[in-house]
N, C-alpha and C positions, 0 to 999 in steps of 0.2 A: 504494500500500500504506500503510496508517494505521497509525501506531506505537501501541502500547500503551502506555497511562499505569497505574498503579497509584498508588494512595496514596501506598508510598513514593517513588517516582519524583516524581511530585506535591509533596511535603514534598520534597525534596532540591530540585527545581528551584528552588523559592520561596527556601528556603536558600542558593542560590548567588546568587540575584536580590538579595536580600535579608539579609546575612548576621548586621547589628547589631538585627533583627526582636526584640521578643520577644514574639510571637506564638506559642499554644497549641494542638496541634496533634493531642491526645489523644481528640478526639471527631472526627476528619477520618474519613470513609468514603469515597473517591471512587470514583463509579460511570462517569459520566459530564459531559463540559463543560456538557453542560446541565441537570443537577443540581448542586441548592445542597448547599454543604457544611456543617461546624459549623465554624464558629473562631472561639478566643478570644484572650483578655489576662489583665493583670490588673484589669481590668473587666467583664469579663464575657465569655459566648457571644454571638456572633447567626451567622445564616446567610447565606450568600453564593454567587453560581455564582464556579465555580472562574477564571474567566478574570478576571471582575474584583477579584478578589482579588490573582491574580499580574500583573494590573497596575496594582495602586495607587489602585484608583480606587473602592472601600470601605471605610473601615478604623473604628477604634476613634476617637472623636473626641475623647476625652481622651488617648489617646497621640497624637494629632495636636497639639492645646496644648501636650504636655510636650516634642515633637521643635521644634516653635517656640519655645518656651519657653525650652528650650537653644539653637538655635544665635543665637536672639537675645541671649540673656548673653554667647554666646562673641563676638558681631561686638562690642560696647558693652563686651566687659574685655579684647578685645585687644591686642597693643602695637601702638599706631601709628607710624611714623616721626615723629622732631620734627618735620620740614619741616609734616607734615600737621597738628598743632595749631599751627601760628604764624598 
């Protein structure tokens, strides 16, 4: 028996997958896993199927720079133990 997805169910899963996301979620239609969906940023739309979306494996590629971006600052301004810089 195949469980039903809807949109929102869709949008909530990604949600719990995902929860520091800020992906745009206003143009989502989901009909089917093998229909692309809309989703945006604050970059723009482009279209995607649904499954690689909720696995990570299409995204915006300037929120991908800016999540590198971050946790790169955060390794290089952390504290280190003394021992580690002597």
């Amino acid at each position: 028996m195949y469980k039903i997805i809807t949109t929102e169910i869709f949008i909530k899963n990604y949600k719990q997958k995902y929860p520091n996301s800020n992906s745009i979620f206003d143009r989502i239609k989901y009909f089917s896993s093998k229909e692309k969906i809309e989703i945006g940023c604050d970059h723009g739309y482009w279209n995607i199927l649904p499954s690689d979306f909720i696995n990570g494996k299409c995204s915006c590629k300037e929120c991908d720079v800016n999540d590198i971006e971050i946790s790169y600052h955060y390794y290089m301004t952390k504290d280190l133990p003394k021992d580690a810089t002597e």
